[in-house]
Every structure is written in C-alpha cells, then in structure tokens.
C-alpha positions in Angstrom: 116.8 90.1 106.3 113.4 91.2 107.9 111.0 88.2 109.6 108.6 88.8 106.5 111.5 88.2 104.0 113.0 85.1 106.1 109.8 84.0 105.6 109.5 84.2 101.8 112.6 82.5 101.5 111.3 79.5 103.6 108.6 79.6 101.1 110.1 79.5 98.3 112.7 77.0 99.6 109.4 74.4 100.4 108.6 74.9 96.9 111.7 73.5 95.6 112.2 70.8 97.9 108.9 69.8 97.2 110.4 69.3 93.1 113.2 67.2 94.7 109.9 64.8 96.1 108.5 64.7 92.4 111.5 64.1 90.1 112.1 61.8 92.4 109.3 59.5 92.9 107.0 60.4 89.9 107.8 58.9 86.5 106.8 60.3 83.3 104.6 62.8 82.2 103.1 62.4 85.4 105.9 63.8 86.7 106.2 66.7 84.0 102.3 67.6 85.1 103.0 68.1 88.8 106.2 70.5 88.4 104.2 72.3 86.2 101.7 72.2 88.5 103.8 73.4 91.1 105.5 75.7 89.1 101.9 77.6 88.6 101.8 78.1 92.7 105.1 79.3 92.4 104.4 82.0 89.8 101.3 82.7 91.5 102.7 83.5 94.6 105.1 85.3 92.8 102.5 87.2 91.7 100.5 88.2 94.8 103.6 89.4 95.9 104.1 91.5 93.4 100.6 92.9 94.2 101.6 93.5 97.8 104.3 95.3 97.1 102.9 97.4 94.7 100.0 98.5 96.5 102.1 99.4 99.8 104.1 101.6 98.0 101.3 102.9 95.8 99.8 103.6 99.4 102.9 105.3 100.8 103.1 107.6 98.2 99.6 108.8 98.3 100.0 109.3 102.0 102.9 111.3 101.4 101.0 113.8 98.8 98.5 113.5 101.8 100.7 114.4 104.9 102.6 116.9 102.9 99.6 119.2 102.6 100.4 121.9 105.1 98.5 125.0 104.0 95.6 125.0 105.7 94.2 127.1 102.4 94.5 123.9 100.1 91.8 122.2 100.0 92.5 118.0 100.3 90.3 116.7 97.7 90.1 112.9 99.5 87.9 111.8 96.9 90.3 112.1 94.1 93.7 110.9 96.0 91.2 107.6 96.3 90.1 107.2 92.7 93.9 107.7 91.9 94.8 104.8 94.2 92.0 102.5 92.8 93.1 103.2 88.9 96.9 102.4 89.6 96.4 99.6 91.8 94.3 98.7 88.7 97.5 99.4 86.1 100.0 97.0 88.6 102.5 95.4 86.0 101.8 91.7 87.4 104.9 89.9 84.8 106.8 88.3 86.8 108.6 86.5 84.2 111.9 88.3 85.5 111.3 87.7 89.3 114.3 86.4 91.0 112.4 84.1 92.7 110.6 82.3 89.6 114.2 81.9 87.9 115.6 80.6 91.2 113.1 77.2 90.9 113.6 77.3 87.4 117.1 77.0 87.7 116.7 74.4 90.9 114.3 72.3 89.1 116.4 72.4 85.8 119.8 71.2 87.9 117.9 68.6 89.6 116.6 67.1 86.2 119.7 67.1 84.9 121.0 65.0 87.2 118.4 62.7 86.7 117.3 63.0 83.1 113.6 63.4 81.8 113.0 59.8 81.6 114.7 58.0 84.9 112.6 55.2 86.6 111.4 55.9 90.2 114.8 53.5 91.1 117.2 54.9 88.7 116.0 59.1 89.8 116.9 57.9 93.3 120.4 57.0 92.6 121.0 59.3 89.9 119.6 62.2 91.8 123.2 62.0 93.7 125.3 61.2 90.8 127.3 63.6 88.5 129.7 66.1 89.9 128.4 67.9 93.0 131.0 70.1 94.6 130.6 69.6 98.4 133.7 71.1 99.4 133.5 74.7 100.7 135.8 76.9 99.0 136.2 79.4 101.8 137.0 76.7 104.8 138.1 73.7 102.4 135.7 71.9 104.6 132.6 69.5 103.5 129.8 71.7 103.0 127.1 71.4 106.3 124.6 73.8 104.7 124.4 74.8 101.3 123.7 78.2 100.2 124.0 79.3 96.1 125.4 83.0 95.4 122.2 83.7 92.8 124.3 86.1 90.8 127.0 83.6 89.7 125.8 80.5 91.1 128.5 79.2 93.6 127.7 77.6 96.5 129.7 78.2 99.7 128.3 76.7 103.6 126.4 79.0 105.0 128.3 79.8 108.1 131.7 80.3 106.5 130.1 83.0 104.4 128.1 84.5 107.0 131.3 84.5 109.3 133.2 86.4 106.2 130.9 88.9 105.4 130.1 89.8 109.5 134.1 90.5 108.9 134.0 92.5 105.4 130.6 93.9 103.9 132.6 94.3 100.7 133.6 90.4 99.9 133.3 89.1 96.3 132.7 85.6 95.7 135.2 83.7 97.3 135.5 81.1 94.3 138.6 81.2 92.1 138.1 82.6 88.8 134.3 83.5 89.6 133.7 86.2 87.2 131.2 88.3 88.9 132.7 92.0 90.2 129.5 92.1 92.6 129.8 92.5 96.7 128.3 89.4 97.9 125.2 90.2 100.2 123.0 87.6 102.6 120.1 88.8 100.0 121.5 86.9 97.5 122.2 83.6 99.2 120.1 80.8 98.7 119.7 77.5 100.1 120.8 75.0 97.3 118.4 72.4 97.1 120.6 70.5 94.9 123.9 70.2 96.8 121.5 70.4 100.4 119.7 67.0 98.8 123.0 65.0 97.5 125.1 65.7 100.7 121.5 64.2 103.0 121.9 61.2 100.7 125.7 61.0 100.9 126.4 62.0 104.3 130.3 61.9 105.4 
C-alpha cells in the first residue's frame, strides 16, 4: 500500500468513526441529518478522487501519444493533444455510487445502527452500541481480537497482525474463516479497519 493510499484509508476510516460519535450521542432525526451530512463529505471525497484519478491517467495517456512521436517528419499538433485533454477531463464519469469506499461507510454505518436501532436514547445507544453478537475472537490465532480489520469481499474480520503475519507467509491465502464462501486470494487492499468490532472491544476491554 503506497503513503497516498495509507492515507485514504485513514481518511475514510475518520469518517466512520466519526458515525460511531453520532449514533451515539445524537438522538433522533438529529442524528439521521448529521450522517447524512456526513455521508455527503464522504461521497464528495469520493468524488474528487475520482477526478484525480481520472485526470492522471487521462494525462499519462496523452503524454504517451506525445513521447511516442519519433519521426521528426510528423508534425506534433500541441494544440489539439490539449483541447482533447480539456473535452475528456470534461466527459469524467463522476458516479461513484459503486465506489468501494462509499459502500464501505454504508455498510459501517448500517452495522452500527443495527446494534443500536433508529430510535435509542443517548443512554440506551451507549450500551446497546456493544450489545448483540460481536465476534472478538480471531479465527486464525483463536486469540481476542487487538485490532480489527473486515475482509471487504466477504466481510470477516480477522486481527490485523495474524493476517498480515499469514499472508507475509502465503500471497495466495483465502479467508481463513470456516465455511466463508468467497474463492478470492485475500490481499492487504482489501482489509479494513472494522469500526464496529474496533468500537465494542474499546468499550469491553478484556
């Protein structure tokens, strides 16, 4: 994972734990305003990088057509390799409505209500914000979970050094959990801190 994408993680990750702060301590509908509020920084940052990403390799690829002019006969028409970049920075797809990230807090935010439900009390979401059934036993070292981290393509939750550990051994580990359905390698891109588990084992510490 580069710096930049350690980064966005972190981001998205502040995002989420900033949900735990509201279902937690906001009652109703304020509450339902400021995750929607939240949720609209969310997609927009989703967005922009969306953007980003487009332009760069928008960019790339016209320097490419650029660099790969080596007859000294063809003329470079500059002009027109800029107008091209303007008019498909201008086309950018900017849905996001499929971006991991986006379904990630979706998911988050809907686990953490349902361990609350929609209209809990201030009192009643701190207790029940750590009630229900929260597996905080690691599956891999059968040890209490120190730091959670969600598999986002079947959504088991392992510690994040026990996984890290396995996969430093063998690239080409599935999910770890018995009867987990998912044929998939398991790769560090698609761990996630889970906010859930991370905030029920700080509130019920061994």
């Amino acid at each position: 994972m580069t710096q930049s994408q350690h980064v966005l993680q972190e981001l998205y990750e502040s995002y989420t734990k900033a949900a735990v702060n509201i279902i937690s301590y906001y009652e109703m509908p304020e509450r339902k305003n400021k995750l929607k509020e939240l949720r609209d920084l969310v997609q927009n940052n989703c967005v922009q990088n969306k953007k980003l990403k487009s332009a760069e390799t928008i960019k790339n690829r016209l320097l490419d057509i650029y660099n790969d002019e080596d007859d000294d006969s063809t003329e470079i028409d500059i002009e027109s390799i800029i107008q091209q970049y303007k008019q498909t920075i201008s086309e950018i797809d900017i849905d996001v409505s499929n971006d991991d990230n986006l379904i990630e807090f979706d998911k988050q935010v809907e686990a953490l209500l349902d361990k609350i439900g929609n209209e809990a009390n201030d009192e009643d979401a701190e207790m029940q914000l750590t009630g229900g059934y929260i597996n905080v036993i690691d599956p891999i070292s059968k040890k209490r979970i120190v730091d959670p981290v969600k598999n986002t393509l079947c959504g088991h939750t392992y510690d994040r050094d026990s996984i890290t550990q396995i996969l430093k051994i063998n690239k080409k580990t599935r999910c770890p959990v018995v009867g987990c359905k998912s044929k998939e390698f398991v790769l560090l891109s698609h761990l996630r801190t889970d906010i859930v588990t991370k905030t029920y084992l700080e509130k019920n510490p061994a």
